[in-house]
N, CA, C and O of each residue as an XYZ file, in Angstrom:
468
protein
N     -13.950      6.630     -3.827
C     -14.163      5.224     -4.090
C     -13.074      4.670     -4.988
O     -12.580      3.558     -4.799
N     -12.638      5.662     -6.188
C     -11.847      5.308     -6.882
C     -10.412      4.693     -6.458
O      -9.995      3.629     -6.916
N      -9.689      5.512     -5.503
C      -8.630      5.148     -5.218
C      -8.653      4.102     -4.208
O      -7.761      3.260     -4.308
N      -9.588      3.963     -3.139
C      -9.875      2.738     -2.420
C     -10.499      1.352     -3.008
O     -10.724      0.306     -2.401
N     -10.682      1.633     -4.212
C     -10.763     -0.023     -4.909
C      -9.462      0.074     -5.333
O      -8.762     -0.916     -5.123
N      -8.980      0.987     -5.858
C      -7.770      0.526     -6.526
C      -6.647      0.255     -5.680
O      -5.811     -0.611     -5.936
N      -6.638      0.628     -5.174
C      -5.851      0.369     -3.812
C      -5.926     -1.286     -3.616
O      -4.989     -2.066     -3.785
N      -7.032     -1.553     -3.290
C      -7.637     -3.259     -2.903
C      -7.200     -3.744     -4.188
O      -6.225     -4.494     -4.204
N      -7.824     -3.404     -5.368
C      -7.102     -4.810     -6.541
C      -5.646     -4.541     -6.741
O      -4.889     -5.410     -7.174
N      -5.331     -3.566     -6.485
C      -3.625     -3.437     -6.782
C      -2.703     -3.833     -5.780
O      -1.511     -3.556     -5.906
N      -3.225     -4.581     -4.595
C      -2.228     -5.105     -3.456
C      -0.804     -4.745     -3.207
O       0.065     -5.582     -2.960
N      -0.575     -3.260     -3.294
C       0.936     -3.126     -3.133
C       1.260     -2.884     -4.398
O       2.199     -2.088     -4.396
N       0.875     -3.246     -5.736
C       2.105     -3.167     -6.331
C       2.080     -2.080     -7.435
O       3.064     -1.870     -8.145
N       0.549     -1.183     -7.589
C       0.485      0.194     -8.552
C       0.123      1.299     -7.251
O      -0.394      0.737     -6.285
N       0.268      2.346     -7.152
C      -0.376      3.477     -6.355
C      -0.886      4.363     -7.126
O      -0.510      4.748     -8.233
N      -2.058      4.774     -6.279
C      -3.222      5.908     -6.717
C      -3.071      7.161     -5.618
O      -2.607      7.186     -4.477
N      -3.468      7.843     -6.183
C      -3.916      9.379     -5.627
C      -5.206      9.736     -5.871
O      -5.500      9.702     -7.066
N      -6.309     10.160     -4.920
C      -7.387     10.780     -5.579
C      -7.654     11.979     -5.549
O      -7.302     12.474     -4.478
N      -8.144     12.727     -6.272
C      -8.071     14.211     -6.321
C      -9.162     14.319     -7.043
O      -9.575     13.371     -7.711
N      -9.933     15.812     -6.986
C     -10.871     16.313     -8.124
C     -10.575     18.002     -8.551
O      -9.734     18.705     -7.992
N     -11.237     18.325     -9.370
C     -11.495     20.073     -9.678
C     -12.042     20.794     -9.011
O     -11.989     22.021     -8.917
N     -12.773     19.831     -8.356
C     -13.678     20.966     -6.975
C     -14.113     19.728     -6.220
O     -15.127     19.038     -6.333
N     -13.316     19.661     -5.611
C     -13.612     18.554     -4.224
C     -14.698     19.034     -3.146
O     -14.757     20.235     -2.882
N     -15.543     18.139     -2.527
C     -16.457     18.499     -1.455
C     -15.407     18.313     -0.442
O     -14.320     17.738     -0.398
N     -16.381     19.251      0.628
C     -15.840     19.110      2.187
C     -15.531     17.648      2.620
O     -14.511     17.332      3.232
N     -16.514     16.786      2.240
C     -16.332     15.692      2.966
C     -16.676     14.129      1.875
O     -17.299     14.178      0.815
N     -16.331     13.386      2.234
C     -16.933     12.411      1.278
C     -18.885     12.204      1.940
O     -19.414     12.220      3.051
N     -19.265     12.069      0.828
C     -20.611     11.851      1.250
C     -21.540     10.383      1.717
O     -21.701      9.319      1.118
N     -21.849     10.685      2.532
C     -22.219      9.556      3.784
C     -22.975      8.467      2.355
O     -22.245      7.484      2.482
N     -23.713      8.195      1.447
C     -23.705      7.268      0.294
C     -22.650      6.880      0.098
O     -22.602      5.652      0.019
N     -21.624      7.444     -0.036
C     -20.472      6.886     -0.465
C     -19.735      5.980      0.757
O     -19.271      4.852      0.590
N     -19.735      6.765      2.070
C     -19.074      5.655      2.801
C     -19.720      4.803      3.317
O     -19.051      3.882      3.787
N     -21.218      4.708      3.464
C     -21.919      3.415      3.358
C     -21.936      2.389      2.344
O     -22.217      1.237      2.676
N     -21.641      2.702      1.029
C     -21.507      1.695      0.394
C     -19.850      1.167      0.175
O     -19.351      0.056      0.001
N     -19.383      2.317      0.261
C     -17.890      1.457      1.038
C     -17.902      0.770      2.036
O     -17.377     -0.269      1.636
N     -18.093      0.659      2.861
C     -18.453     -0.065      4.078
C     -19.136     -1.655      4.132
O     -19.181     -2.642      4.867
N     -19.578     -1.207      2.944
C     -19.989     -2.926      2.576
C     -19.337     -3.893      2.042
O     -19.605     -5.090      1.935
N     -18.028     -2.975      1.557
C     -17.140     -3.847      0.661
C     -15.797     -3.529      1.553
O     -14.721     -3.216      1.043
N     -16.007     -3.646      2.847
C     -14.950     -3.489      4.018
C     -13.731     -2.488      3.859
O     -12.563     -2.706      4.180
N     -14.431     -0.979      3.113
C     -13.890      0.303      2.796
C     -14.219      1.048      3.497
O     -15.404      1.375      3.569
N     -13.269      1.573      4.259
C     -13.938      2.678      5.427
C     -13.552      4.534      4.884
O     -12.666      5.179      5.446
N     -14.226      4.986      3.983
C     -13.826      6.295      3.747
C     -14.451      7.748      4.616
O     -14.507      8.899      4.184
N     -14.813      7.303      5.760
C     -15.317      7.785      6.755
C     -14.088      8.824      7.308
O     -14.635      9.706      7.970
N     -13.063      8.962      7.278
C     -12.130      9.481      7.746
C     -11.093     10.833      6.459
O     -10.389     11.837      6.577
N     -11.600     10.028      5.446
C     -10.923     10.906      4.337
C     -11.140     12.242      3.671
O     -12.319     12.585      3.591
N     -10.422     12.893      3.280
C     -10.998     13.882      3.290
C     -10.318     14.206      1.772
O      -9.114     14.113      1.535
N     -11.384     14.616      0.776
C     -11.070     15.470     -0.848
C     -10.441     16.350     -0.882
O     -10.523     17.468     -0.372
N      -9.496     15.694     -1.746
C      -8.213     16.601     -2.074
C      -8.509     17.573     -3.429
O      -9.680     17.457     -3.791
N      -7.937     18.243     -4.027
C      -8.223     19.342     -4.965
C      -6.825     18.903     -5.768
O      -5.646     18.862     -5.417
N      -7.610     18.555     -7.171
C      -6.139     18.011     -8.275
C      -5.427     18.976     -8.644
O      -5.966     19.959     -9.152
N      -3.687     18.892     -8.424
C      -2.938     19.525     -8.634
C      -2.254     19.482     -9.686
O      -2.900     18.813    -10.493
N      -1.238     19.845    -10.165
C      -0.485     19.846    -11.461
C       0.680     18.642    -10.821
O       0.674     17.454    -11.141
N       1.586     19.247     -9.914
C       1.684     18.316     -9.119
C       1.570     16.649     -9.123
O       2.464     15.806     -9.202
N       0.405     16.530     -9.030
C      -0.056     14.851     -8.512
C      -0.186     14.393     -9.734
O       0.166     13.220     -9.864
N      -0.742     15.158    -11.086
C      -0.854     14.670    -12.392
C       0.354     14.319    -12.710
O       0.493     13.207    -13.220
N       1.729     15.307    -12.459
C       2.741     15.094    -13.151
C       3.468     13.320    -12.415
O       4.248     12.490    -12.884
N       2.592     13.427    -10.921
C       3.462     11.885    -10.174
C       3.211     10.978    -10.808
O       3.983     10.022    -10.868
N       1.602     11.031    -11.725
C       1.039     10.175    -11.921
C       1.554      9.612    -13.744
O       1.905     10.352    -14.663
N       1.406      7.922    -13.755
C       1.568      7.541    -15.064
C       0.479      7.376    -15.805
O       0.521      7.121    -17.009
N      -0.461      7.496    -15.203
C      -2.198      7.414    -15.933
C      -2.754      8.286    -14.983
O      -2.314      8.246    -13.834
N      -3.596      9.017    -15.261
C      -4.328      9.748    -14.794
C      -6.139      9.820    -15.141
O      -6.413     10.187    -16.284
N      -7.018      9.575    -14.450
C      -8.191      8.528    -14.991
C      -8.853      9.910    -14.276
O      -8.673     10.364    -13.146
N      -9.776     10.442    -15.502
C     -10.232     11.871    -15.353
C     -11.587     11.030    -15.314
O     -11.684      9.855    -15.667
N     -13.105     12.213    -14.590
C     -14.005     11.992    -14.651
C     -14.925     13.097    -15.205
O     -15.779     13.566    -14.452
N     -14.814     13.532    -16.430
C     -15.740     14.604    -16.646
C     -14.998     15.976    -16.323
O     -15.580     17.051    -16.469
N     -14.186     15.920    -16.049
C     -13.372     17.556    -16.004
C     -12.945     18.480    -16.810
O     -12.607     19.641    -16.577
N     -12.997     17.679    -18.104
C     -12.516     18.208    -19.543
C     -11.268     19.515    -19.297
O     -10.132     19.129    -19.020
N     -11.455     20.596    -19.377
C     -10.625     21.473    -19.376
C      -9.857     22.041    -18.097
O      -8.807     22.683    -18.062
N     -10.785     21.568    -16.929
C      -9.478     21.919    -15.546
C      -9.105     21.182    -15.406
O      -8.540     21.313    -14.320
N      -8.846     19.736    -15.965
C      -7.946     18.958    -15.400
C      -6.598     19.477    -16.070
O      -6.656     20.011    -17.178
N      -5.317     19.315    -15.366
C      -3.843     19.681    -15.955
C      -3.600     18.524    -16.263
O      -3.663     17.428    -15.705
N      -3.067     19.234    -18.054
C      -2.794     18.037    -18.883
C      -0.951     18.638    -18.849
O      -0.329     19.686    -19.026
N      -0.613     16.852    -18.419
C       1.056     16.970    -18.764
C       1.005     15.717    -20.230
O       0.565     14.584    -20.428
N       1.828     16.894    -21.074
C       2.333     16.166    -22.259
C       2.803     14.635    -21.606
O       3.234     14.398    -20.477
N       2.523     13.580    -22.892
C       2.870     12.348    -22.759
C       2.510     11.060    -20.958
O       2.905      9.996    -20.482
N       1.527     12.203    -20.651
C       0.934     10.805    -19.777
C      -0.483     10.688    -20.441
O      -1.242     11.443    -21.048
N      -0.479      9.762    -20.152
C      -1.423      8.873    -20.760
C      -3.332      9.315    -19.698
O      -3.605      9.247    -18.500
N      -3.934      9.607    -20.570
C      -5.258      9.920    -19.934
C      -5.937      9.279    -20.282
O      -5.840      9.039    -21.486
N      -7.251      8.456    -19.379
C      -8.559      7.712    -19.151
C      -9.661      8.663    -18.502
O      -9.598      9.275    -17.436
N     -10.947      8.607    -19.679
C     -11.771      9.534    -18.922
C     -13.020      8.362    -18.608
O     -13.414      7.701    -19.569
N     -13.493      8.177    -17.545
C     -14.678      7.610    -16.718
C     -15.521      9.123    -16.644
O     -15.455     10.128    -15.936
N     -16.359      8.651    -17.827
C     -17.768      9.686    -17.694
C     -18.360      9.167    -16.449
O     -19.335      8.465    -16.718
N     -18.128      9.254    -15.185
C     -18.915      8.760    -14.311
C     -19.707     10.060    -13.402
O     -19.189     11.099    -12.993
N     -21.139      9.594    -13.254
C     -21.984     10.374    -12.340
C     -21.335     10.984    -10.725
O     -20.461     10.434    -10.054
N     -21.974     12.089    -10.443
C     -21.424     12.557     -8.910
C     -22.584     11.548     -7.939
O     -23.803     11.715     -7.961
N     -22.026     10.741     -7.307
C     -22.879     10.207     -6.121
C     -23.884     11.421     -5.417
O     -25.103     11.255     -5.381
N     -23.345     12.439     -4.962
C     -24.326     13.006     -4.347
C     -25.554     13.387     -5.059
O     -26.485     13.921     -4.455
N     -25.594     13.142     -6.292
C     -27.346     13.342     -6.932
C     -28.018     11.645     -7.071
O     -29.053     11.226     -7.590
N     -26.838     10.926     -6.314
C     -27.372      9.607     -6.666
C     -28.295      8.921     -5.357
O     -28.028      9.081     -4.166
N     -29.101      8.360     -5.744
C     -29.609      7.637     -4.131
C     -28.584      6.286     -4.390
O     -27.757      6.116     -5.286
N     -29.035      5.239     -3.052
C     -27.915      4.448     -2.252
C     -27.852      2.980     -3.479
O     -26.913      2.203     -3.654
N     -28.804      2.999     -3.964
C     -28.450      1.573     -5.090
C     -27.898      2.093     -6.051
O     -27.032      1.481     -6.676
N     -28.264      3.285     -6.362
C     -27.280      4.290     -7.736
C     -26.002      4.225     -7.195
O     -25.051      3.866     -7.890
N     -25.899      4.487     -6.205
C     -24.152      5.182     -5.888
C     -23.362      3.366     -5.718
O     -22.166      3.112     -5.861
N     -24.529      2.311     -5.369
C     -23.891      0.753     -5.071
C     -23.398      0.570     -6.448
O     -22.205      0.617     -6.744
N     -24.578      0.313     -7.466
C     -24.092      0.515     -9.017
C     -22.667      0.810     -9.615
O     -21.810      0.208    -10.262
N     -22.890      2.217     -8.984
C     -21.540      2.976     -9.427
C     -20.216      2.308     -8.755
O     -19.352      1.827     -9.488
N     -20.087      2.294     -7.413
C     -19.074      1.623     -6.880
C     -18.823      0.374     -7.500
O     -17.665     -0.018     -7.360
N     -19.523     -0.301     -8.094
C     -19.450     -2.046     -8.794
C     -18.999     -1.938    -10.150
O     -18.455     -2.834    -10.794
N     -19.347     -0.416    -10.657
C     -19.102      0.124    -12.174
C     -17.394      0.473    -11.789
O     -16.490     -0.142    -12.356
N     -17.174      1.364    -10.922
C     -15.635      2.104    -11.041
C     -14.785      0.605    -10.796
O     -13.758      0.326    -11.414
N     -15.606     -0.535     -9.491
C     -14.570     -1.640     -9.328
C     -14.491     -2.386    -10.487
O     -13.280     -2.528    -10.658
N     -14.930     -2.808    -11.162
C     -14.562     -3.416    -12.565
C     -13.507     -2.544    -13.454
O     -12.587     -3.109    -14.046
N     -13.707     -1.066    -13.511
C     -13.058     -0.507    -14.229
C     -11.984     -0.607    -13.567
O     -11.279     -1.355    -14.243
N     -11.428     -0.308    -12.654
C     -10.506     -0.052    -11.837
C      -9.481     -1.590    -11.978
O      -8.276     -1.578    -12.230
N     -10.185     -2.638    -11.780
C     -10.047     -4.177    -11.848
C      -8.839     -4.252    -13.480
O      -7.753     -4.760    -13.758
N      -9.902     -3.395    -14.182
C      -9.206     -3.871    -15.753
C      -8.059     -2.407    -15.792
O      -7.545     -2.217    -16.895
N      -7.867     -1.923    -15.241
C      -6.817     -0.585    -14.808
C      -5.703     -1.325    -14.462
O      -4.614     -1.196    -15.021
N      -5.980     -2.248    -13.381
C      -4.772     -2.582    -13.073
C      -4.334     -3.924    -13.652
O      -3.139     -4.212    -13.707
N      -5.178     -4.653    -14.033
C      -4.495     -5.877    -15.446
C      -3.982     -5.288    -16.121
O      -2.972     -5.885    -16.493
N      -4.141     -3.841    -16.801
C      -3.117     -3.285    -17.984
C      -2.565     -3.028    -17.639
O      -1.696     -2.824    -18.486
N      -1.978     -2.576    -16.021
C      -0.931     -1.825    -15.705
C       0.238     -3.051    -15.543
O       1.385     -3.075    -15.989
N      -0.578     -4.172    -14.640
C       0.194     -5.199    -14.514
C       1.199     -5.940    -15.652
O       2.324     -6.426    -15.529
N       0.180     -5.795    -16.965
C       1.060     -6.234    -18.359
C       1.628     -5.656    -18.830
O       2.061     -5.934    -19.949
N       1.993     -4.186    -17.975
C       3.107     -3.315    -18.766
C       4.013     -3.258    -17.757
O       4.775     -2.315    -17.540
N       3.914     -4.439    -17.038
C       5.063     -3.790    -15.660
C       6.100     -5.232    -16.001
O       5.791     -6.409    -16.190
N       7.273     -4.618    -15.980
C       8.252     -5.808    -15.623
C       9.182     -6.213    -14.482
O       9.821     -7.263    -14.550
């Protein structure tokens, strides 16, 4: 969800990667139904497993609860979203959440925007 809102408020002009510490097989059908409402189709995507790699591409890196497997590279900048796993969530929990990460995500990329020249 994360990287497909951000994707939408950032129109071209920040890029995301999404990744986790232990990615599921598949995104879970809550999740792409309530994407789907907000004309997000994650029906096709498939969880990637965070690398050292993608941290180092990245200029912010917006952790969720991973504390110690996430790879920390000196001097980028980290955001942690204590956010819940959808799959223990039912379908207004996981709507919630998607409306929770899009706001966050929203004010992600206003700061990014005021540091960009």
């Amino acid at each position: 969800m994360s990287e497909a809102l951000f994707q939408h408020a950032a129109m071209g002009r920040h890029e995301a990667q999404s990744a986790g510490t232990t990615p599921a097989e598949r995104v879970h059908d809550s999740v792409v139904t309530v994407m789907r409402e907000v004309d997000g189709d994650l029906a096709d995507r498939t969880p990637r497993l965070l690398t050292t790699d993608m941290a180092q591409w990245a200029d912010v890196v917006v952790t969720m609860g991973c504390g110690d497997e996430c790879p920390f590279i000196p001097g980028t900048r980290y955001i942690d979203w204590d956010l819940p796993d959808p799959k223990t969530l039912s379908i207004e929990q996981v709507r919630a959440l998607r409306d929770d990460i899009s706001t966050r995500v929203i004010e992600l990329v206003d700061s990014l925007d005021r540091k960009s020249f």
